[in-house]
MIVO-414481 format. One record per residue (C-alpha): residue in three letters; x, y, z. Coordinates in Angstrom, 3 decimals, padded with zeros to 6 digits. Example, Ala and Ser with C-alpha at 12.3 -4.5 7.8 and 13.67 -1.06 7.14 Angstrom:
residues 2
<rec><res>ala</res><east>012.300</east><north>-004.500</north><up>007.800</up></rec>
<rec><res>ser</res><east>013.670</east><north>-001.060</north><up>007.140</up></rec>
//
This chain:
residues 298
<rec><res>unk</res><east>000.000</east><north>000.000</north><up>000.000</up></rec>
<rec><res>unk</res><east>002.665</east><north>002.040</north><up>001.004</up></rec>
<rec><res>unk</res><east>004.100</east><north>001.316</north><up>-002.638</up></rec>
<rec><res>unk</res><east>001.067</east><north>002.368</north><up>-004.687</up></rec>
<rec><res>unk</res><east>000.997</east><north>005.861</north><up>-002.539</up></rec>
<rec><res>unk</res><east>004.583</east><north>006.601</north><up>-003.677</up></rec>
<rec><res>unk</res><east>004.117</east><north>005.832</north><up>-006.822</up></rec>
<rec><res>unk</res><east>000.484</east><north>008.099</north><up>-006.927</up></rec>
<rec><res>unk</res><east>002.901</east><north>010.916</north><up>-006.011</up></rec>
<rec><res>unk</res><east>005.567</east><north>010.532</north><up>-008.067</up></rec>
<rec><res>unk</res><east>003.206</east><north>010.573</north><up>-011.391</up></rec>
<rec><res>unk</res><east>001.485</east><north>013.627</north><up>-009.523</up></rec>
<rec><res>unk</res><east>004.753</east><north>015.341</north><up>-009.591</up></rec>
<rec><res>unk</res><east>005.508</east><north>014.236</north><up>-013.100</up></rec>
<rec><res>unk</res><east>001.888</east><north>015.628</north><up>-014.583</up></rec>
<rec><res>unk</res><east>002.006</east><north>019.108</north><up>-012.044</up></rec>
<rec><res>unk</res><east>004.211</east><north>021.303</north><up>-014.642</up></rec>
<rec><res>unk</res><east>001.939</east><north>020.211</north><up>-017.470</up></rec>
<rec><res>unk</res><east>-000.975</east><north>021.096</north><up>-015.679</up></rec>
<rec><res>unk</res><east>-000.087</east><north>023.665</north><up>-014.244</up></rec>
<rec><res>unk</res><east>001.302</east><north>025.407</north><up>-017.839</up></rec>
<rec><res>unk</res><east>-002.189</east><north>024.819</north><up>-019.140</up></rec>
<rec><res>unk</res><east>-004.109</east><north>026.540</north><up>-016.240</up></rec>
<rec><res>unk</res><east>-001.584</east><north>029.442</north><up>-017.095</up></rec>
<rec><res>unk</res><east>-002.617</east><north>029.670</north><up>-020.268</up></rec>
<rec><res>unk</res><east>-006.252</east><north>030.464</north><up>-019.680</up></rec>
<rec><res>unk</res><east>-005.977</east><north>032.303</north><up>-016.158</up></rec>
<rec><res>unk</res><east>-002.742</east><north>034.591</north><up>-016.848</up></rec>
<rec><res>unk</res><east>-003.777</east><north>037.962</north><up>-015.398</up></rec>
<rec><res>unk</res><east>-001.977</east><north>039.963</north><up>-018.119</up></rec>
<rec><res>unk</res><east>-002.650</east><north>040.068</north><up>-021.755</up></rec>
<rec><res>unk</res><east>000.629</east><north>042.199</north><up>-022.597</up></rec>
<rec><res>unk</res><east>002.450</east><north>039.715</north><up>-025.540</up></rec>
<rec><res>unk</res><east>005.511</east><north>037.326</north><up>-024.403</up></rec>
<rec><res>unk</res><east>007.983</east><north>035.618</north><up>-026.020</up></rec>
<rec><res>unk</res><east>005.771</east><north>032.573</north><up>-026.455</up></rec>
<rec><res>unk</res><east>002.530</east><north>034.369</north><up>-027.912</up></rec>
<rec><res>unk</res><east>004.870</east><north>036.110</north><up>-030.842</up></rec>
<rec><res>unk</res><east>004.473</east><north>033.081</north><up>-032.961</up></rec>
<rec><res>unk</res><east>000.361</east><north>033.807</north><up>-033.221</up></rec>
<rec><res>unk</res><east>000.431</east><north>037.284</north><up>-033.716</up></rec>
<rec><res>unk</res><east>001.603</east><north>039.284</north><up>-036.583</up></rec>
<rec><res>unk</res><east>004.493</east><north>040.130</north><up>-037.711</up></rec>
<rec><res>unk</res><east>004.606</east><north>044.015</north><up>-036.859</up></rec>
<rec><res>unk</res><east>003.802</east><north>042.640</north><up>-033.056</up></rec>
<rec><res>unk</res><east>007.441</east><north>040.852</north><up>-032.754</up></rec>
<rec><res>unk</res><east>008.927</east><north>044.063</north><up>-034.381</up></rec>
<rec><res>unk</res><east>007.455</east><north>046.397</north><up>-032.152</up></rec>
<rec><res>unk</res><east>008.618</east><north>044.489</north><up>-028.875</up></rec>
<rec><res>unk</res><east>011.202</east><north>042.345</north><up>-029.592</up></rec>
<rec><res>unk</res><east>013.489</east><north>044.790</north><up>-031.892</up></rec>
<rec><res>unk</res><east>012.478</east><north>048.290</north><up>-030.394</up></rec>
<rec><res>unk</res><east>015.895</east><north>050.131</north><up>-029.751</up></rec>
<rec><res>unk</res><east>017.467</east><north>047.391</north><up>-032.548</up></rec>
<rec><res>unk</res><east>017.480</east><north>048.931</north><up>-035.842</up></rec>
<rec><res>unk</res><east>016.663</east><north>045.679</north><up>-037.311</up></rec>
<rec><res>unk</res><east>015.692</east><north>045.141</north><up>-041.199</up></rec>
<rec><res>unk</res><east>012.485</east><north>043.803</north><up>-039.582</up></rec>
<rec><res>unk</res><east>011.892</east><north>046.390</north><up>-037.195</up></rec>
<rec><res>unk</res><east>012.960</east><north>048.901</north><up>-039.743</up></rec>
<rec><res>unk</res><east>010.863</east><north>047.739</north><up>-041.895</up></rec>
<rec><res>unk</res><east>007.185</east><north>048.159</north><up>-040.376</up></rec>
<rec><res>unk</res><east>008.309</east><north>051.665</north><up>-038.970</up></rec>
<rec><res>unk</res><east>008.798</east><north>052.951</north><up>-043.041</up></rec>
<rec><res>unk</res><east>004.994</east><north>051.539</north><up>-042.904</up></rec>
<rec><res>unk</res><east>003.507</east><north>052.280</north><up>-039.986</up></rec>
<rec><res>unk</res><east>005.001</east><north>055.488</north><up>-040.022</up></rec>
<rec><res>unk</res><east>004.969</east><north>057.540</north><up>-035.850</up></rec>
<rec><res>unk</res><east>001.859</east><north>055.122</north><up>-035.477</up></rec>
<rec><res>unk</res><east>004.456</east><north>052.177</north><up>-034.965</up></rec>
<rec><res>unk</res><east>006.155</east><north>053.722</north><up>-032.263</up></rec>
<rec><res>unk</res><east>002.789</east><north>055.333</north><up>-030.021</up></rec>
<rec><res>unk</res><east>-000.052</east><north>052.907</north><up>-030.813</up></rec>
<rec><res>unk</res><east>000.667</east><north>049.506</north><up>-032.235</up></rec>
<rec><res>unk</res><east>001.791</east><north>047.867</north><up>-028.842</up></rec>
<rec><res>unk</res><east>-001.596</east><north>048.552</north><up>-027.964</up></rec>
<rec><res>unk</res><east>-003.403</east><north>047.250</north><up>-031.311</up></rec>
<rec><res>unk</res><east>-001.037</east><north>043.876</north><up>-030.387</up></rec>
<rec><res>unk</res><east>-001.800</east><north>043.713</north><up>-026.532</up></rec>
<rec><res>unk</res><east>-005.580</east><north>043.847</north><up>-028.055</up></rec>
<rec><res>unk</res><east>-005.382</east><north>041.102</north><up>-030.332</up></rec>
<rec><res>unk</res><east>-003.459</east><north>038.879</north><up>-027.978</up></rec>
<rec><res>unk</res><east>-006.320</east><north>039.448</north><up>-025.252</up></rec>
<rec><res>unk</res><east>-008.482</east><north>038.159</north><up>-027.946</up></rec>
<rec><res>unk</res><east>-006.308</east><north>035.585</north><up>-028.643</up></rec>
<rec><res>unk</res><east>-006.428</east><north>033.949</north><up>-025.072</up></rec>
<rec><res>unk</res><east>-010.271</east><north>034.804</north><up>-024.799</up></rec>
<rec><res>unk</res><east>-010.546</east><north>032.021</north><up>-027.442</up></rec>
<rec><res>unk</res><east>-008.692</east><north>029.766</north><up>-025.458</up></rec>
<rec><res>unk</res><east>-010.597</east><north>030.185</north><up>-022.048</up></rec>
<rec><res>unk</res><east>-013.673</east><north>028.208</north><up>-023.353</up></rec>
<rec><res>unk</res><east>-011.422</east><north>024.876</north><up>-023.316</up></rec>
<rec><res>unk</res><east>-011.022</east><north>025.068</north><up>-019.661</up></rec>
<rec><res>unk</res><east>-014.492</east><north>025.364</north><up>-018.306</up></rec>
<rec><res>unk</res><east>-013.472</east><north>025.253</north><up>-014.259</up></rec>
<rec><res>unk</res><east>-012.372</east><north>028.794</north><up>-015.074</up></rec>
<rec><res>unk</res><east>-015.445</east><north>030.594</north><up>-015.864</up></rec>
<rec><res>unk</res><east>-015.768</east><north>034.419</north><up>-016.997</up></rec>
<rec><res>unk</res><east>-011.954</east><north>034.382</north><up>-018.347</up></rec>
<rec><res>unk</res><east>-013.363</east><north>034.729</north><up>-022.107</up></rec>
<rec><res>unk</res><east>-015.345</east><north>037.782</north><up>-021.290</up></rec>
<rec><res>unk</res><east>-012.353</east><north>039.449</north><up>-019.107</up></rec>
<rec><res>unk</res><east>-010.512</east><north>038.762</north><up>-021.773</up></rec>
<rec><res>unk</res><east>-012.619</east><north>039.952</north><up>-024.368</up></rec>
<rec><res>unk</res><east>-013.011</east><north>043.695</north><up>-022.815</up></rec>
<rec><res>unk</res><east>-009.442</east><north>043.921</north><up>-022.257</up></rec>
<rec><res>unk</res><east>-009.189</east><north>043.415</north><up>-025.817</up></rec>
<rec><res>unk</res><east>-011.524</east><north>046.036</north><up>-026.557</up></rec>
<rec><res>unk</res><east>-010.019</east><north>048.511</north><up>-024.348</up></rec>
<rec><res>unk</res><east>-006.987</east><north>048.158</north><up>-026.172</up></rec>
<rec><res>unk</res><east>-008.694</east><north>048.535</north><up>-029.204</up></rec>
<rec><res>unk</res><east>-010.487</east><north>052.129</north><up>-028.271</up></rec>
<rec><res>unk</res><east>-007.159</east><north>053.033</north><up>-027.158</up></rec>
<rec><res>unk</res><east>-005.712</east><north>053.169</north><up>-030.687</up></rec>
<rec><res>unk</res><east>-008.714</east><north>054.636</north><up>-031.966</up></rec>
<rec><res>unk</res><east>-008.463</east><north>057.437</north><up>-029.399</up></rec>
<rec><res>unk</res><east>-004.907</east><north>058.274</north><up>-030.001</up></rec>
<rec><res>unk</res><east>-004.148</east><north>057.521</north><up>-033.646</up></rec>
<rec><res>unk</res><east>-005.115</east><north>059.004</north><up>-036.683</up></rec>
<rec><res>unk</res><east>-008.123</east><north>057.491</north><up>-039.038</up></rec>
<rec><res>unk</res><east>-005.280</east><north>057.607</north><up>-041.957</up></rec>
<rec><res>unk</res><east>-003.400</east><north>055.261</north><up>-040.054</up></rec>
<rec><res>unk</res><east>-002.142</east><north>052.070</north><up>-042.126</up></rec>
<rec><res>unk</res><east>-003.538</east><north>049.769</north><up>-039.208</up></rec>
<rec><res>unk</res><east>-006.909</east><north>051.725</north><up>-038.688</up></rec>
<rec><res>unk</res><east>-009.048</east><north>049.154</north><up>-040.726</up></rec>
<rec><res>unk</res><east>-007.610</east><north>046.574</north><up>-038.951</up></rec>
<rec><res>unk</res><east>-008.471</east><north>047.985</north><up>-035.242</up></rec>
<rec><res>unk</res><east>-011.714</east><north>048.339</north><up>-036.230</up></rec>
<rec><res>unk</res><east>-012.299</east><north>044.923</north><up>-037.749</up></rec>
<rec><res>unk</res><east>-010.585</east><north>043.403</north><up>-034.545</up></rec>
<rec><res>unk</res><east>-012.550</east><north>045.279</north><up>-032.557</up></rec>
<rec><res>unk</res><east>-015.840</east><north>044.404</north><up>-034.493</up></rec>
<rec><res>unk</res><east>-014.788</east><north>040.551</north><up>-033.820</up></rec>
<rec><res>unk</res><east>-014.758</east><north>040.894</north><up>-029.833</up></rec>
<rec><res>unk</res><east>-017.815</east><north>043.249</north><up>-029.861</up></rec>
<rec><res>unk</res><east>-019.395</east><north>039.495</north><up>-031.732</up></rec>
<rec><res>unk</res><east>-018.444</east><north>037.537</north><up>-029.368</up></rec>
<rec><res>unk</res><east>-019.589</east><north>039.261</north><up>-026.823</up></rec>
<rec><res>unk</res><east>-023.565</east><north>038.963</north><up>-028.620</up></rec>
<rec><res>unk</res><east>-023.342</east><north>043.350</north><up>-029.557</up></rec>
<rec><res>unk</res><east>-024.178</east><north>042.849</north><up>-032.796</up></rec>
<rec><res>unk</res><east>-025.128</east><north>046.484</north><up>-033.142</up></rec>
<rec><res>unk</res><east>-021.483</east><north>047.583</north><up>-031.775</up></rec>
<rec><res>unk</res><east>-019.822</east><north>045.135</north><up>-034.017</up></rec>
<rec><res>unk</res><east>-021.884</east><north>046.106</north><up>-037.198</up></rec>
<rec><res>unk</res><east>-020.748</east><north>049.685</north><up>-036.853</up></rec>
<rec><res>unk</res><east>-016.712</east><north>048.514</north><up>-035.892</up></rec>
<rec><res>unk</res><east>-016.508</east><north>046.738</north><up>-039.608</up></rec>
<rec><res>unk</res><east>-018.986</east><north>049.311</north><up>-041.544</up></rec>
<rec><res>unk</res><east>-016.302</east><north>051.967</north><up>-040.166</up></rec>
<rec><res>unk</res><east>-013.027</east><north>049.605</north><up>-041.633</up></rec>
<rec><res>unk</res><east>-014.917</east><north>049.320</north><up>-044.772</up></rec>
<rec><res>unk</res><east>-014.931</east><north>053.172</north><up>-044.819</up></rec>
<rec><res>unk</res><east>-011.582</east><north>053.805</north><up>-044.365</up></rec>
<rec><res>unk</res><east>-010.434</east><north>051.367</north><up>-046.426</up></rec>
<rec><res>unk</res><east>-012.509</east><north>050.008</north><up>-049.633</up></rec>
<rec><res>unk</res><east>-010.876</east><north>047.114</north><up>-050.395</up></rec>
<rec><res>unk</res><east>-010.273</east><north>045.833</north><up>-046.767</up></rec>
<rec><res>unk</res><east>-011.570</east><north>042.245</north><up>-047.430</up></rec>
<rec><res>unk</res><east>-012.054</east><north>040.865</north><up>-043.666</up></rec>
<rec><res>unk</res><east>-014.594</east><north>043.423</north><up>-043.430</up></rec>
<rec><res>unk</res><east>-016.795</east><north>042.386</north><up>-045.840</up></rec>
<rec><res>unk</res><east>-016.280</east><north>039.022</north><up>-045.245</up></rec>
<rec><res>unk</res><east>-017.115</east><north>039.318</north><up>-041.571</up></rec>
<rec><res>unk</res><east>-019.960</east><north>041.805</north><up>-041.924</up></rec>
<rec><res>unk</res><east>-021.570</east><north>039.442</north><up>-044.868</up></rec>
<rec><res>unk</res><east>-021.682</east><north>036.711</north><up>-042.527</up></rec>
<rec><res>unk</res><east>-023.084</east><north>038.444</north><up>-039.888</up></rec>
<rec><res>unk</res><east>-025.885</east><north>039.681</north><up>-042.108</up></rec>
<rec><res>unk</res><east>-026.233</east><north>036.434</north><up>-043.500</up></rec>
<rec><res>unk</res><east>-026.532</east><north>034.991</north><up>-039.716</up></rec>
<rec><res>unk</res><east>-029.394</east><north>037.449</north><up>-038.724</up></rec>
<rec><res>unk</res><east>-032.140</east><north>035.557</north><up>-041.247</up></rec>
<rec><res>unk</res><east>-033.826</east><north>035.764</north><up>-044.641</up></rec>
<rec><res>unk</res><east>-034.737</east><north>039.284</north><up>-044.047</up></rec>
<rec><res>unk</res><east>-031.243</east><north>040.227</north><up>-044.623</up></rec>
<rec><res>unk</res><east>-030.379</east><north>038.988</north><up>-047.813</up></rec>
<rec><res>unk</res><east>-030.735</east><north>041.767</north><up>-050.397</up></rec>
<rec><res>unk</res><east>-028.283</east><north>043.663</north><up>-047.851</up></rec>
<rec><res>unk</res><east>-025.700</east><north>040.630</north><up>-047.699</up></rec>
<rec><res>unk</res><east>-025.990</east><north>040.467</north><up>-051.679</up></rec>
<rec><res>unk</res><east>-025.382</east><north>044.405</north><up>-051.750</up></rec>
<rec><res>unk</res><east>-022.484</east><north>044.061</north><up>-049.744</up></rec>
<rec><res>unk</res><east>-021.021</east><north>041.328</north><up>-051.448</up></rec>
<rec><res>unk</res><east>-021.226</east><north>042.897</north><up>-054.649</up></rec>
<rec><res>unk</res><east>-019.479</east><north>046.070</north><up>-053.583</up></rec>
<rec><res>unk</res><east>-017.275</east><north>043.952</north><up>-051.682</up></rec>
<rec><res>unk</res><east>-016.803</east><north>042.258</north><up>-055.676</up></rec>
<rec><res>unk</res><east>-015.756</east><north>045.456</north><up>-057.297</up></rec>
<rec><res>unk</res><east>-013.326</east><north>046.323</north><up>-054.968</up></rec>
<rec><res>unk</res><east>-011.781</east><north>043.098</north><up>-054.499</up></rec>
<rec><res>unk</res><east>-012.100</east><north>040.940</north><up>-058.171</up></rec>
<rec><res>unk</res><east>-010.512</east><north>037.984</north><up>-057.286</up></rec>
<rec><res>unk</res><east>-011.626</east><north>037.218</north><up>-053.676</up></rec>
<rec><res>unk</res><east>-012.949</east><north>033.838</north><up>-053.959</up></rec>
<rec><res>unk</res><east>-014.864</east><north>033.816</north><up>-050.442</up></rec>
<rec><res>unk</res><east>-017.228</east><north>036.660</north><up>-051.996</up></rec>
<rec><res>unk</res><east>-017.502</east><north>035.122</north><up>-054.923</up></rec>
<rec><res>unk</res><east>-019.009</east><north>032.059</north><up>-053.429</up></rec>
<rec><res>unk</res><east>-021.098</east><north>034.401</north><up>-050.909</up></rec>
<rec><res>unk</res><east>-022.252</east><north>036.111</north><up>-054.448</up></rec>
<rec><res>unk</res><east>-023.319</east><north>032.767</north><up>-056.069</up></rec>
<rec><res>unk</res><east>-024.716</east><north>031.731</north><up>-052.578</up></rec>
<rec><res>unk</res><east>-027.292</east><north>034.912</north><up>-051.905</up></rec>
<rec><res>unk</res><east>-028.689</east><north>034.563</north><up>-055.459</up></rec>
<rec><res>unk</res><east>-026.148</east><north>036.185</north><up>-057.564</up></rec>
<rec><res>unk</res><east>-025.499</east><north>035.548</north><up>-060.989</up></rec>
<rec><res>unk</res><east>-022.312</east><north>035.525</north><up>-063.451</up></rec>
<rec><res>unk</res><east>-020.559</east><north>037.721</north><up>-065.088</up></rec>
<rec><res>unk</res><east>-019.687</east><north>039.200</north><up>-061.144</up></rec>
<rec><res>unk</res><east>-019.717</east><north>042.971</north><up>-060.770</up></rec>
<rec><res>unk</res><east>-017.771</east><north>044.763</north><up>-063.137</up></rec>
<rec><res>unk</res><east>-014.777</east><north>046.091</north><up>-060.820</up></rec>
<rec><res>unk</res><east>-014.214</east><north>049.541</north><up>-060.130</up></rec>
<rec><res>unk</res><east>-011.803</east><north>051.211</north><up>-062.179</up></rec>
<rec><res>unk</res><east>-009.896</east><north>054.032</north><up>-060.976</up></rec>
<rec><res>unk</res><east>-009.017</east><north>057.009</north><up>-063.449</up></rec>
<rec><res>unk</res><east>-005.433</east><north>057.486</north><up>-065.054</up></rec>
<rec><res>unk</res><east>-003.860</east><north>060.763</north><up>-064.432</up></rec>
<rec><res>unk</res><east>-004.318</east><north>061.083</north><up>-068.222</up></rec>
<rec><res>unk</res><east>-007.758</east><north>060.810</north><up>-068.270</up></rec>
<rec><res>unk</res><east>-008.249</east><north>063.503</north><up>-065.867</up></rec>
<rec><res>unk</res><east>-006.021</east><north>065.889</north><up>-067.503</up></rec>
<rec><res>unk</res><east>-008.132</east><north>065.120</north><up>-070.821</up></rec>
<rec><res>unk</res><east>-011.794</east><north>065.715</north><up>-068.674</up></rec>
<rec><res>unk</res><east>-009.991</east><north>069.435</north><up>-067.455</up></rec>
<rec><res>unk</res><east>-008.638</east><north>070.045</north><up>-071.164</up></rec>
<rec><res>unk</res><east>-012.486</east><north>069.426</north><up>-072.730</up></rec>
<rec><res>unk</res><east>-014.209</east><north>070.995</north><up>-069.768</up></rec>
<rec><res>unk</res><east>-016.290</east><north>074.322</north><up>-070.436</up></rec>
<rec><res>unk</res><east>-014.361</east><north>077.271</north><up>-069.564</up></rec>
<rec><res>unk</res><east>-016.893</east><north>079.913</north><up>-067.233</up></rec>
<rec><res>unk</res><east>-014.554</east><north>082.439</north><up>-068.659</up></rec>
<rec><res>unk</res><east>-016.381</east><north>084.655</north><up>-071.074</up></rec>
<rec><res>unk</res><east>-014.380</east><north>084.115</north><up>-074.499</up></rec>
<rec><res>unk</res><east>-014.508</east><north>086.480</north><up>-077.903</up></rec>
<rec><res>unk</res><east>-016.156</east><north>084.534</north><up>-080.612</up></rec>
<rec><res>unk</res><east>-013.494</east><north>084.931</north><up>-082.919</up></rec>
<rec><res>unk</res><east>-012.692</east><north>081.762</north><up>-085.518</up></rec>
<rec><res>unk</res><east>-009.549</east><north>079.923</north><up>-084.865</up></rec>
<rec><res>unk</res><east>-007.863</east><north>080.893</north><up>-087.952</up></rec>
<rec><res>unk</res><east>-007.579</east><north>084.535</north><up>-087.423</up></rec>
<rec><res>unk</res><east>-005.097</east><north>086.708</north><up>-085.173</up></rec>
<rec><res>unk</res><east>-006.902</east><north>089.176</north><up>-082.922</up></rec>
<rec><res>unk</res><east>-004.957</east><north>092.061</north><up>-085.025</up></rec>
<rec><res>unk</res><east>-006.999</east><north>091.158</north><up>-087.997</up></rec>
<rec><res>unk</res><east>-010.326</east><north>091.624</north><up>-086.459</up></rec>
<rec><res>unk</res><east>-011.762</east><north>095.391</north><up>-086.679</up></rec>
<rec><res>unk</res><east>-012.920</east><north>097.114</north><up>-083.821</up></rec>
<rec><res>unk</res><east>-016.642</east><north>097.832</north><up>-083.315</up></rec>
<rec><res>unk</res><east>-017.882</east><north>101.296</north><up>-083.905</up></rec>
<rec><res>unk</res><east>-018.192</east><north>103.051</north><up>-080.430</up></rec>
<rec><res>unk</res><east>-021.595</east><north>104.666</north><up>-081.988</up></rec>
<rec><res>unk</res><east>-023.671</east><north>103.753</north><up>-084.484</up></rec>
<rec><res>unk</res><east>-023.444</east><north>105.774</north><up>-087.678</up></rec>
<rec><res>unk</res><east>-026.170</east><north>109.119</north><up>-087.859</up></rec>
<rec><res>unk</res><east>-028.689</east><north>108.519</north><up>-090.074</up></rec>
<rec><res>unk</res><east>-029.289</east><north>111.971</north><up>-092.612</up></rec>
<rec><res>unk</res><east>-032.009</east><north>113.868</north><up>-091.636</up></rec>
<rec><res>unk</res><east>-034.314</east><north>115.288</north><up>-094.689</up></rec>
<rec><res>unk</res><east>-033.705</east><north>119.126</north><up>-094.775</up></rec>
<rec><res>unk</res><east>-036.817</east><north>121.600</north><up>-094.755</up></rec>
<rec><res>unk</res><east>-035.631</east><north>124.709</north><up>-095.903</up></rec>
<rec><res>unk</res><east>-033.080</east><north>126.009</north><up>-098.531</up></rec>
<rec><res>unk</res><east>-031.199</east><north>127.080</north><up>-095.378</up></rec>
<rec><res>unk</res><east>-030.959</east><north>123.798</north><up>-093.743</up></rec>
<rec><res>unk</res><east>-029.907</east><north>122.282</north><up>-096.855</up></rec>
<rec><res>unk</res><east>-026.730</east><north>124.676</north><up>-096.830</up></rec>
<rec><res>unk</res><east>-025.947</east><north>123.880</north><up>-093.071</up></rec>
<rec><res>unk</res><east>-025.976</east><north>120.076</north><up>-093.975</up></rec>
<rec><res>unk</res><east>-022.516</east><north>118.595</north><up>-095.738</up></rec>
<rec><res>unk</res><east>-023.816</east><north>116.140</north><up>-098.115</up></rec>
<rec><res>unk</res><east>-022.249</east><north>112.457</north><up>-097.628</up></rec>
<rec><res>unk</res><east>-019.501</east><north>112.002</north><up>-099.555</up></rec>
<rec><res>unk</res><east>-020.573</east><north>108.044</north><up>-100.460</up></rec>
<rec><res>unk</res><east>-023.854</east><north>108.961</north><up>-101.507</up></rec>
<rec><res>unk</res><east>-025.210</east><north>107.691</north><up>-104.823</up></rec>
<rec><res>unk</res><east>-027.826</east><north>110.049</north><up>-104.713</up></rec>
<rec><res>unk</res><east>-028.051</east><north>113.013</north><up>-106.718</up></rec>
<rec><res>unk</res><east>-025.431</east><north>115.000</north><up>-108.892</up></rec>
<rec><res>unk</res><east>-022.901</east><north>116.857</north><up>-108.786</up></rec>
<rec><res>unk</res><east>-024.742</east><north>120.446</north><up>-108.974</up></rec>
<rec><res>unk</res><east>-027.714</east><north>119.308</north><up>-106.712</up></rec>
<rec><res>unk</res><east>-026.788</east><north>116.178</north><up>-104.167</up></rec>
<rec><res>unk</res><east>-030.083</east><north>116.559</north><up>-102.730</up></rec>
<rec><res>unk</res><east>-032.186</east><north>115.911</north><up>-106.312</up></rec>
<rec><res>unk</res><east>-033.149</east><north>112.000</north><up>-104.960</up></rec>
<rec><res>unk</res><east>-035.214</east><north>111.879</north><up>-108.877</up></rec>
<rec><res>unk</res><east>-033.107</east><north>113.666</north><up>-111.042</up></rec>
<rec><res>unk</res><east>-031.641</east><north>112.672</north><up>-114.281</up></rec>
<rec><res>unk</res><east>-027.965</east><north>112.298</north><up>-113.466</up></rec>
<rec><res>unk</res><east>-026.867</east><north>112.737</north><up>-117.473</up></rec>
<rec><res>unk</res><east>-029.500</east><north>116.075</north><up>-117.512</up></rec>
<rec><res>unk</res><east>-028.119</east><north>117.424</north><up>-114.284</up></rec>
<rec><res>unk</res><east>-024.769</east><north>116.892</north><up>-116.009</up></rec>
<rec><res>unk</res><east>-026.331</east><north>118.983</north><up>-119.015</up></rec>
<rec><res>unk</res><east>-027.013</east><north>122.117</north><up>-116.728</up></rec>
//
């Protein structure tokens, strides 16, 4: 008897660090990435605390990228997903109940951090917000998590998890949803061509080939033509191409007088006759009837 008790403890002893590595797992108190949770994050996460102060090509790398953003917000976008991360874990361990949820809104903490203090034009933005949309599911907000992956869709057109992940969601809440999901997907389609997950979602809500035509931006060219043909709200002199400015006459500043009949013998001497008139002779400009050849003849 004595025997079998030793023997109880020594496999005890043998199985304790095992155990006791996968309670740590799940009931860790911080979220903050280690050396061991590296390997499931990305790539930017190792970079930011592993090399920081070590002008590695890695580390050098993501900071041409992520530009100041690398250096004041991404630890936090990382410490987010990891939180995540080990919220997925927790449900494997049931005799430690609540850890998914603790670690769920530690996630989204660090999530509203970054969206506090960075810029919307930041590289990573999208990404935050899709992240944060993910926890916000978990945690049943549907609302909350909606309007985290309609905002990364905003920012970024062509972020694809975001229409992935909001397409399923829609696709989740019933029948009544559909033309929506379809909608989605199709925009989803023109930004992203060759995604093959929308293109089965497309097929799947009732679509039909040829998929959406995809958007095409316009070439610098293209806009410099539209400015070249566009109507000028300048005011312009209708003057044909062919002819220099200096060949077209000026306009009169007045219109020409038009002769006034004279009344009297008197008026008719105060009044020069028009030296381009037609009209009359020689001896008598104002005769409008008279023979010119027997005018001559006086």
């Amino acid at each position: 008897m004595f025997r079998y008790y030793i023997r109880l403890i020594g496999v005890l002893i043998f199985l304790l660090p095992g155990v006791v590595l996968a309670a740590g797992a799940v009931t860790r108190t911080g979220h903050w990435p280690t050396q061991e949770d590296f390997p499931f994050l990305p790539d930017y996460c190792a970079a930011r605390f592993v090399d920081r102060g070590n002008p590695t090509p890695r580390y050098l790398h993501w900071s041409r990228i992520l530009g100041a953003s690398f250096g004041e917000t991404v630890h936090h976008l990382c410490a987010g997903i990891n939180a995540a991360r080990i919220a997925s874990q927790a449900h494997n361990f049931p005799n430690y109940p609540g850890q998914e949820e603790f670690f769920l809104r530690q996630s989204l903490l660090e999530f509203q951090y970054v969206i506090d203090k960075a810029s919307p034009a930041v590289a990573l933005m999208p990404d935050t917000y899709s992240y944060q949309g993910q926890s916000y599911l978990r945690l049943k907000d549907v609302g909350k998590a909606m309007t985290s992956f309609k905002r990364a869709i905003e920012l970024n057109p062509k972020y694809l998890p975001a229409y992935v992940e909001l397409t399923n969601l829609y696709v989740k809440m019933g029948a009544g949803h559909t033309k929506e999901a379809l909608f989605l997907v199709t925009e989803g389609l023109r930004h992203n061509p060759d995604s093959k997950a929308l293109k089965r979602k497309y097929l799947e809500l009732g679509g039909r080939e040829p998929f959406p035509e995809p958007y095409v931006a316009p070439s610098p060219q293209m806009s410099a033509d539209s400015d070249k043909t566009a109507p000028s709200s300048t005011p312009t002199n209708d003057i044909p191409p062919n002819v220099t400015p200096s060949q077209v006459q000026a306009a009169p500043s007045a219109p020409a007088p038009i002769p006034v009949a004279a009344k009297t013998e008197d008026d008719r001497a105060n009044i020069a006759p028009d030296p381009q008139s037609t009209l009359g002779t020689k001896q008598n400009p104002w005769c409008r009837f008279c023979p010119a050849q027997a005018e001559e003849a006086k």
